[in-house]
C-alpha positions in Angstrom: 107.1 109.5 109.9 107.9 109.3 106.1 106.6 110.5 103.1 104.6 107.8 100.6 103.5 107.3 96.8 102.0 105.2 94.4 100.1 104.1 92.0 98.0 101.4 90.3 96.9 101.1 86.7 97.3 99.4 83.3 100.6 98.2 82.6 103.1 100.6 81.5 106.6 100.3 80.6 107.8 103.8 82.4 106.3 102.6 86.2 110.2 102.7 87.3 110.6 106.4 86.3 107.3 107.2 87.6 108.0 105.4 90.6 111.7 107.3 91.0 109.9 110.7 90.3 107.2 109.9 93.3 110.0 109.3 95.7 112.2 111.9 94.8 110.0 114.7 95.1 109.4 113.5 98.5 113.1 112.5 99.6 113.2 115.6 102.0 110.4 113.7 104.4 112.5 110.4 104.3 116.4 111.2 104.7 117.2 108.0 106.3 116.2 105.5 103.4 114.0 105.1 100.3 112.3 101.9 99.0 109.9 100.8 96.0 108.4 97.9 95.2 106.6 97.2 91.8 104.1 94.2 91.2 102.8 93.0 88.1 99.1 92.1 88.8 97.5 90.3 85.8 97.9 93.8 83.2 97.8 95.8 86.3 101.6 97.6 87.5 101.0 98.1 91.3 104.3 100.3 92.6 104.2 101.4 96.1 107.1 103.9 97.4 108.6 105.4 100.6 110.7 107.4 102.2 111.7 106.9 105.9 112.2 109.1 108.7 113.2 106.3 111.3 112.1 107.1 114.9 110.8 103.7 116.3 112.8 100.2 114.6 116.0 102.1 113.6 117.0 98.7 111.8 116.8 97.9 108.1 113.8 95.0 109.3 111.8 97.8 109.1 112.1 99.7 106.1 109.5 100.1 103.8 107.4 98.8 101.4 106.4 96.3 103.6 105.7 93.0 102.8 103.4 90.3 104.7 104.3 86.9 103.7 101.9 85.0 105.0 98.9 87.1 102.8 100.9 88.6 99.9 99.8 92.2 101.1 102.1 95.2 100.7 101.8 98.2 102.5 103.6 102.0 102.5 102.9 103.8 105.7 103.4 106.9 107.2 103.2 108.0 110.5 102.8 106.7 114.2 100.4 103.6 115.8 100.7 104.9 119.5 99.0 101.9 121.1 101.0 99.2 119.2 102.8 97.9 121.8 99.4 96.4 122.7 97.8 95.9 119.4 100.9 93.9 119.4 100.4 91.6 122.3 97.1 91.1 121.0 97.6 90.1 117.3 100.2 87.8 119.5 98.1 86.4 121.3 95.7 85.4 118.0 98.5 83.4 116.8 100.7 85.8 115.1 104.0 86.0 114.8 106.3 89.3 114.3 109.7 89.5 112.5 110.3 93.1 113.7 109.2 95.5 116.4 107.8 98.1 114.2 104.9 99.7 113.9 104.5 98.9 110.4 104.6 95.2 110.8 101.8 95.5 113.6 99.5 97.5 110.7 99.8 94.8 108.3 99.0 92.1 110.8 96.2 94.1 111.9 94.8 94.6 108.6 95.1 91.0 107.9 93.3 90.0 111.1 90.4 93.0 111.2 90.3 93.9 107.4 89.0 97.5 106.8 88.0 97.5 110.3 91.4 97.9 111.8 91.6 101.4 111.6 89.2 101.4 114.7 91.6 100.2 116.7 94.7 102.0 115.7 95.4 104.9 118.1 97.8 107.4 116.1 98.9 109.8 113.3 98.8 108.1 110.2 98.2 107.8 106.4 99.1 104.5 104.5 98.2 102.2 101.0 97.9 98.5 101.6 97.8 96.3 98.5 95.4 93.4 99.1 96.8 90.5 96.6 93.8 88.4 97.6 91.1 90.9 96.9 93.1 92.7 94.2 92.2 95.6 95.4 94.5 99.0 97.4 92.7 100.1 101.3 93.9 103.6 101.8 93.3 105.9 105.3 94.4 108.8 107.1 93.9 109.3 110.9 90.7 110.7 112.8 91.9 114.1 112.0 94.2 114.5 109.0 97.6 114.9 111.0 99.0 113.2 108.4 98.0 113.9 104.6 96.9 111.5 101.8 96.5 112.7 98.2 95.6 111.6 95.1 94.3 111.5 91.9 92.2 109.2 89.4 93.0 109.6 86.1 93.0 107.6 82.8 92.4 104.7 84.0 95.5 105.4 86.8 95.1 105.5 90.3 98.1 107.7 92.1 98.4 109.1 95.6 101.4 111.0 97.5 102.2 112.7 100.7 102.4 116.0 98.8 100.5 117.6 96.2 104.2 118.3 94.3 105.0 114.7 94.1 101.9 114.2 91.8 103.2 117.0 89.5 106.9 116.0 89.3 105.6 112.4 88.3 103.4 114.1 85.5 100.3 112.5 86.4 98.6 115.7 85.9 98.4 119.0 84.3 100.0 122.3 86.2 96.3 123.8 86.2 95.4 125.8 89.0 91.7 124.9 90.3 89.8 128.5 90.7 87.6 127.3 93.3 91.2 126.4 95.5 91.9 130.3 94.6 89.0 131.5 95.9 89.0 129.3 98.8 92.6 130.5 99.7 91.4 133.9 99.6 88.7 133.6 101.7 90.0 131.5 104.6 93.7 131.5 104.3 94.2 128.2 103.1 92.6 125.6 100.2 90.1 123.6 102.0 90.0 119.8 101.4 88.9 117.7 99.9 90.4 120.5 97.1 94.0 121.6 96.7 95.6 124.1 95.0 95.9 122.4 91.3 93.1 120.7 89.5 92.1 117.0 89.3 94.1 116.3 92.8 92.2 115.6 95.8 92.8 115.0 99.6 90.9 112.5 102.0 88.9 114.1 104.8 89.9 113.5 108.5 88.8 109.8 109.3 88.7 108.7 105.6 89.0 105.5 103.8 89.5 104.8 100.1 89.4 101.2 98.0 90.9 101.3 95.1 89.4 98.2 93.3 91.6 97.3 91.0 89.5 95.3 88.7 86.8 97.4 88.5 88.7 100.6 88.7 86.0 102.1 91.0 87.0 104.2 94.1 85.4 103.6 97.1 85.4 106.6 100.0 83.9 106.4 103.4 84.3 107.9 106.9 84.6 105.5 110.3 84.4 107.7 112.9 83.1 111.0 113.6 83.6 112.3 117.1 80.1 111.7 119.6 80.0 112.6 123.5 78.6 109.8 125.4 77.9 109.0 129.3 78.5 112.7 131.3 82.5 112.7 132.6 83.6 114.5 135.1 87.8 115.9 135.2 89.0 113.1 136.7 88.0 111.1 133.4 89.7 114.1 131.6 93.1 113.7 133.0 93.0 109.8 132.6 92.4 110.7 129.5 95.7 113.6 129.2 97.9 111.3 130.7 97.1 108.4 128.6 97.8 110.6 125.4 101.0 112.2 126.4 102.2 108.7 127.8 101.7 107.0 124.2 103.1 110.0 122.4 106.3 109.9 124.4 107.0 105.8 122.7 110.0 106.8 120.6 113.9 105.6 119.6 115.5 109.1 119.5 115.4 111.5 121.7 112.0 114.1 122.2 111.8 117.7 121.3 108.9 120.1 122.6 107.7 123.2 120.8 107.4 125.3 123.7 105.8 128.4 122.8 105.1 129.9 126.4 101.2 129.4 126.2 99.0 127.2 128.2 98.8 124.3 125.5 102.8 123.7 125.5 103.3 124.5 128.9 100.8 121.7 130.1 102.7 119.3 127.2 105.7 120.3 129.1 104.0 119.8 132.8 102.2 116.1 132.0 105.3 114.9 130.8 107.9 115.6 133.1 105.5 114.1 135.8 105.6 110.7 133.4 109.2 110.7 133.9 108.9 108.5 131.2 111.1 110.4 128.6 113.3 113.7 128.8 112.0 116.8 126.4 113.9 119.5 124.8 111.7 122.7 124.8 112.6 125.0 122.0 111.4 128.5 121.6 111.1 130.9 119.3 111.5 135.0 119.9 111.8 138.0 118.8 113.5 141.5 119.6 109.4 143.2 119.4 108.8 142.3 122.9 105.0 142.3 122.1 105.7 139.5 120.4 107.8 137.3 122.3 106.4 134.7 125.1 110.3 133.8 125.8 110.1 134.9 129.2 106.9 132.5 130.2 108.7 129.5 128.3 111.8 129.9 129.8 110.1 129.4 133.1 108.7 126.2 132.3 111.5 125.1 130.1 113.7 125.4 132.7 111.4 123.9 135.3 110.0 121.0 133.3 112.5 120.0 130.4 116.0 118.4 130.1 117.4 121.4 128.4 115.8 124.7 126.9 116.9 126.3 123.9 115.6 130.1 123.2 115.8 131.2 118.8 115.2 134.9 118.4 114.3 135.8 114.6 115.1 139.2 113.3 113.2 140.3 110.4 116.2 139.3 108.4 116.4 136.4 109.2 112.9 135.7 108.2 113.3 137.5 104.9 116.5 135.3 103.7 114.6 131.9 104.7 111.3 133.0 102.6 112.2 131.3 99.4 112.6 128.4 101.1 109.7 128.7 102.7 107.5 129.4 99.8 109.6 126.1 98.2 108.5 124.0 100.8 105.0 125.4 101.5 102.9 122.4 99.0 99.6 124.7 98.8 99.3 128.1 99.6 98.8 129.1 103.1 99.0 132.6 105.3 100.2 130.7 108.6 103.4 128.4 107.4 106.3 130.8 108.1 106.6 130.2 111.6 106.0 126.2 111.2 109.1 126.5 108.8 111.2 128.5 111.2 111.2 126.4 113.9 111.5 123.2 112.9 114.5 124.7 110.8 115.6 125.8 113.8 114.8 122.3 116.1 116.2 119.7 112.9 119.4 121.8 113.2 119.9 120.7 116.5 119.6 116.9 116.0 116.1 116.2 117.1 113.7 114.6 114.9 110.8 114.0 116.5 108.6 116.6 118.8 105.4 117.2 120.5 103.4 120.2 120.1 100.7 121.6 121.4 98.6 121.9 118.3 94.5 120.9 119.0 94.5 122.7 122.2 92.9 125.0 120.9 90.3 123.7 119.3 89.4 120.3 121.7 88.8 122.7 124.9 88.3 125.8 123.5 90.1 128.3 123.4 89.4 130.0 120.5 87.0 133.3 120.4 84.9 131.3 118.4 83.5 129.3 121.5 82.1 132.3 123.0 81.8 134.5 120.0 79.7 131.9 117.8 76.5 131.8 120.1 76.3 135.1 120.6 76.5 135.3 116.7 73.2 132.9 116.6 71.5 134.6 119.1 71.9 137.5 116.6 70.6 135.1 113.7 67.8 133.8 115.1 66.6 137.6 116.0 66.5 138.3 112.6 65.6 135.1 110.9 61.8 136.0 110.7 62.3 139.4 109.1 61.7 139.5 105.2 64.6 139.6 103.3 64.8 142.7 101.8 64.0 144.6 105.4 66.8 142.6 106.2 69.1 144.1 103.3 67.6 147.4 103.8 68.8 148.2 107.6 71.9 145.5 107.5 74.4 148.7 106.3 73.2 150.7 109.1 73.4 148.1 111.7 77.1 147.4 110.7 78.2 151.0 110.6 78.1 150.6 114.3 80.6 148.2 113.9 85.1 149.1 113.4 85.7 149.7 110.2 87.1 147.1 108.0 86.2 143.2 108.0 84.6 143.5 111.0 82.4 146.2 109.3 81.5 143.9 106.7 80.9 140.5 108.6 78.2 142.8 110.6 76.6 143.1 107.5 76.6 139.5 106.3 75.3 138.7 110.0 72.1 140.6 109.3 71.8 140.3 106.1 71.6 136.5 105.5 69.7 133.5 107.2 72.3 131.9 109.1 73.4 128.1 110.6 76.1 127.5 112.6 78.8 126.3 109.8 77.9 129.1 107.7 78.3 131.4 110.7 81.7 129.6 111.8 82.7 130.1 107.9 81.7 134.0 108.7 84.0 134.3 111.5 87.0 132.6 109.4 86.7 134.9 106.3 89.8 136.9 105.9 87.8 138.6 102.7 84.3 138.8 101.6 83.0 137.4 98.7 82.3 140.9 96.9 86.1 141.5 98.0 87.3 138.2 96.1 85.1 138.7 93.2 87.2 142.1 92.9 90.4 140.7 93.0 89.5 137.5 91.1 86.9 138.7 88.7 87.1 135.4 86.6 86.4 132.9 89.5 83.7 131.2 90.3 81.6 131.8 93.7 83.1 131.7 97.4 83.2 128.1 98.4 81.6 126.9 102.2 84.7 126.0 104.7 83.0 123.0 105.8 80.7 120.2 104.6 79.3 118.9 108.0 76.1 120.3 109.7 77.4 121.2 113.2 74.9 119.6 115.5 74.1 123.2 117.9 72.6 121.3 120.4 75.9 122.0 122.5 77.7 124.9 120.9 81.1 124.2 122.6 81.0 120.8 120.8 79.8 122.4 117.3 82.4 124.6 117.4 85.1 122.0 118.6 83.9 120.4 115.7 84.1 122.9 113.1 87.5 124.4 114.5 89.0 120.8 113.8 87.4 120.3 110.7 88.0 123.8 109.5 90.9 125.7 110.3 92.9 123.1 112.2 92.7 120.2 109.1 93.1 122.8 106.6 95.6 125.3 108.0 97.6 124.1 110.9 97.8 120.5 110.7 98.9 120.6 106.5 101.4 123.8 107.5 102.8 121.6 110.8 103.1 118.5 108.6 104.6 119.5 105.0 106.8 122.6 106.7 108.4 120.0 109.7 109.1 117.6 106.7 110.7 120.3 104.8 113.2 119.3 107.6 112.9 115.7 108.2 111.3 116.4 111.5 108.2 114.6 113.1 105.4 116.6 114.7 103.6 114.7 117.5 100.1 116.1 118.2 98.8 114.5 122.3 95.9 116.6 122.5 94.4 115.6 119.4 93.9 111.8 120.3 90.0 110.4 119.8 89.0 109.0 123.3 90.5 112.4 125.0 88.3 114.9 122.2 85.2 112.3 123.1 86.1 112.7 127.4 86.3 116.3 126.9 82.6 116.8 124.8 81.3 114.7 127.5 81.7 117.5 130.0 78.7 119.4 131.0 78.7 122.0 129.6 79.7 124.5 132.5 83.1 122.4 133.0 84.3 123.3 129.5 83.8 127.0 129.8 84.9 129.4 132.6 84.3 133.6 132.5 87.9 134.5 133.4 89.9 131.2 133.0 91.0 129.8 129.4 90.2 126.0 128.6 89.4 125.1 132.2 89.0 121.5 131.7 92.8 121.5 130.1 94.1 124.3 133.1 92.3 122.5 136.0 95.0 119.0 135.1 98.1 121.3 135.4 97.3 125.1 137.6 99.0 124.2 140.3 102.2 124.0 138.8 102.3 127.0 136.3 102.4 130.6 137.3 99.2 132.7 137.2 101.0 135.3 135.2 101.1 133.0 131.9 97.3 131.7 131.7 95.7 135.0 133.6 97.2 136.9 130.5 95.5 137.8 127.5 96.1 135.1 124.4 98.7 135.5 122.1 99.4 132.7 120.0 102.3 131.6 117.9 102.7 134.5 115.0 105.5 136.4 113.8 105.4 140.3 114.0 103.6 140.8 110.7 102.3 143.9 111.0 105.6 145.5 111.7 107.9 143.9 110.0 105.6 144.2 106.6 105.7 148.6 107.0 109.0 148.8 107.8 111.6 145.9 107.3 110.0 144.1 104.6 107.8 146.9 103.3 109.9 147.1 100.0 110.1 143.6 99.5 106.4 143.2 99.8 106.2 145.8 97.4 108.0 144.5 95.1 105.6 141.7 94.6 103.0 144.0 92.8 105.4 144.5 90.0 104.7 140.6 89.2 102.3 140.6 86.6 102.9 137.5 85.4 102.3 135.5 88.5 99.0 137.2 89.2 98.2 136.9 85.5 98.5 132.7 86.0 95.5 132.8 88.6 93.4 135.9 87.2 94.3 137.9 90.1 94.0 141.9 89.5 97.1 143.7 90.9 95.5 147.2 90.9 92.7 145.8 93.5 95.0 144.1 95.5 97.6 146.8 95.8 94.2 149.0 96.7 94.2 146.4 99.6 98.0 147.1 100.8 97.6 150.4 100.6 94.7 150.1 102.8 96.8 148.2 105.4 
């Protein structure tokens, strides 16, 4: 895992400086060696750059830009090819020959034997730049699911891409100018949904994406190559064929294995599959707190001890927190509401001299364990009742049907419900708004309209698979995979991600549908591969997920320093954000 940059364009005499301020703005993600490599291309300056984390190859054979002799082709890479080993054996046994026993290598071999078509068969985390010398020309992906980031931006005739957002600012490709729709975006889900970020004229590739960057022409080229389909029915033996396969490749590594062990079901069955592997030794790491509500310590201390090499309990103190949160905010890239605890732990893990781990992100949202999953068809039901009455009945009585409802956003999503003809991405969008659009309009009356949190028509004719969909296209893309990424790199510290692996998301959507929901168990089709050995007590219990005490430490600990923020005119100034409405809000909470 490493960080990457570059860019192609007319020649220009500054491409070393530009190339120097790409890679030093991402230095944090690559501590163990930096590379660039500039081509002059007819009047075209082609300048790849990296930044290496070394887990697999430790040697200098494998550092980066890579360079394929036998086509010309360069490539910058970041991430992790799972199956290489065998994509290896393969490309071997087509005639080719390998110099190292890297992943990279294998990528460049692969692209030279399958073209654009060998991101079908890599199985992985990844996003990487090849430069085609042949076909003058720059092939660009990220993985199935956006673990790891790509961004970029076309401009002036230059074409220039980077790991992190900041990276394109610190080379001066473009102007500090916030984009209002990212603001209002933010606002409304808690993140800046891609393909937008945070500052204008910078862009970020979709989950499964691939970009050409023709050099002569100057044209980009984006399309999608997979796009996740159930097939022939499967049954839970397929399922955990499936787990075992995933955990197994995720384990490939040259240092040792950390595990983010949070005391829930999805890192306790990370912790379960792979001690029964006995193909590597993990190191669970947990994080607690004194506000017992809070704190899953005691479940993960049960399986730590049980299933890991060694187990390693943090407890944060509101303090603590507070004195790390300028960092935080440093490293944070774009704006997000769910980063803190990403930062803290892998602060925490880094320190400790691991560098690579597995967490149980996508549990979640690949066998559903969300609310949404049962919420969200209830929700439609409630729809399609009112779809047929006229609008303005509908606006007349909506008020009155949501005063039945809490008080607060829950109150107001009632309303919305009612009021408006619904599909299932606009009612997943519903269930993700932290504030509705009158709410945002308040606080930001210069921006423009609320955007939608997803592009993609959910297909409803299974709504566990619609909402699997939109949970990983949503809020896991755009919220916990950037936050797990940029904050672990804050660190130098890779984040592997099993459950979030293509053929085990297809196995599980190929359940009928009564296998991937139970009334009293979470994610049965995850708990039936792993019950046996993990106490009732810690999936019978009600969901918690990782979060920091918030709404404690906010009214009493760090109530002054939150405070404190509304006397900072002109940072809410720079974005058109109106303090007396927002204050309004905290004094509400």
């Amino acid at each position: 895992m490493c960080g990457i940059a570059g860019f192609i364009g007319k020649e220009r005499s500054d491409a070393p400086l530009m190339g120097a301020r790409l890679g030093g703005a991402l230095a944090h993600r690559g501590p163990d060696g930096e590379g660039c490599q500039t081509l002059l291309v007819g009047d075209q300056h082609v300048t790849l750059v990296h930044r290496r984390l070394a887990i697999l190859d430790l040697t200098s054979a494998a550092a980066q830009p890579m360079h394929d002799a036998d086509t010309g082709n360069w490539v910058t890479f970041n991430g992790e090819i799972y199956n290489y080993r065998a994509l290896k054996r393969d490309l071997e046994n087509r005639g080719y020959v390998f110099k190292t026993h890297s992943d990279t290598e294998v990528l460049l071999k692969a692209y030279a034997e399958f073209g654009d078509a060998c991101v079908h068969r890599l199985r992985g985390m990844f996003a990487f730049a090849i430069w085609d010398a042949r076909r003058r020309r720059a092939f660009c992906a990220v993985d199935r699911f956006s673990i790891k980031p790509f961004y970029y931006t076309h401009r002036d005739g230059t074409f220039t891409f980077a790991s992190e957002v900041r990276a394109l600012l610190h080379a001066g490709v473009v102007p500090r100018a916030i984009d209002e729709y990212a603001c209002v975006s933010f606002f409304s889900y808690g993140s800046v949904q891609a393909p937008r970020t945070i500052v204008q004229h910078v862009l970020a590739l979709l989950p499964a994406q691939t970009l050409v960057l023709d050099a002569d022409t100057n044209t980009v080229t984006i399309d999608t190559y997979w796009t996740p389909q159930a097939g022939k029915e499967t049954a839970y033996e397929d399922v955990n064929t499936a787990l075992n396969a995933s955990v197994t490749e995720h384990l490939v590594s040259d240092v040792p294995l950390g595990l983010f062990l949070s005391g829930g079901v999805d890192s306790s069955a990370l912790a379960v599959l792979t001690h029964r592997t006995q193909a590597a030794d993990l190191h669970a790491f947990n994080i607690s707190f004194d506000e017992r509500a809070y704190s899953e310590g005691a479940y993960a201390r049960q399986i730590g001890e049980r299933f890991c090499s060694s187990y390693t309990e943090i407890v944060l103190s509101a303090s603590e927190v507070s004195a790390m949160l300028s960092d935080t905010l440093k490293a944070m890239d774009q704006p997000t509401i769910d980063g803190v605890n990403a930062y803290a732990i892998s602060k925490a893990v880094r320190a400790r001299g691991i560098k690579a781990v597995l967490s149980g992100q996508g549990g979640d949202e690949v066998f559903g364990g969300y609310p949404n999953f049962s919420r969200l068809p209830k929700w439609a039901g409630v729809a399609t009742l009112h779809r047929h009455v006229p609008s303005k009945a509908r606006a007349l009585y909506a008020p009155l049907v949501a005063r039945m409802a809490p008080i607060g956003a829950a109150r107001d999503k009632v309303a919305q419900l009612v009021a408006q003809r619904h599909s299932m991405d606009s009612l997943y969008a519903l269930s993700r708004q932290l504030f509705t659009p009158d709410a945002i309009a308040d606080s930001l009356p210069n921006a423009p309209c609320t955007m939608t949190l997803i592009d993609e028509r959910a297909d409803a004719s299974s709504f566990f698979n619609a909402v699997s969909l939109m949970e990983m296209r949503g809020y896991l893309a755009n919220t916990l995979l950037r936050d797990g990424d940029v904050m672990s790199m804050a660190h130098g510290l890779e984040v592997r991600v099993p459950f979030l692996d293509h053929r085990l998301v297809e196995t599980v959507w190929s359940l009928p549908e009564h296998a991937k929901m139970h009334a009293t168990l979470p994610k049965p089709a995850l708990l039936q591969a792993v019950k046996d050995d993990l106490p009732p007590e810690l999936y019978l219990r009600k969901k918690m997920g990782f979060t920091f005490p918030w709404d404690m430490w906010l009214r009493n600990e760090l109530a002054e320093e939150l405070h404190s923020t509304f006397d900072d005119t002109p940072s809410a100034e720079a974005i058109g954000l109106s303090l007396h409405t927002t204050g309004k809000l905290y004094s509400d909470f």
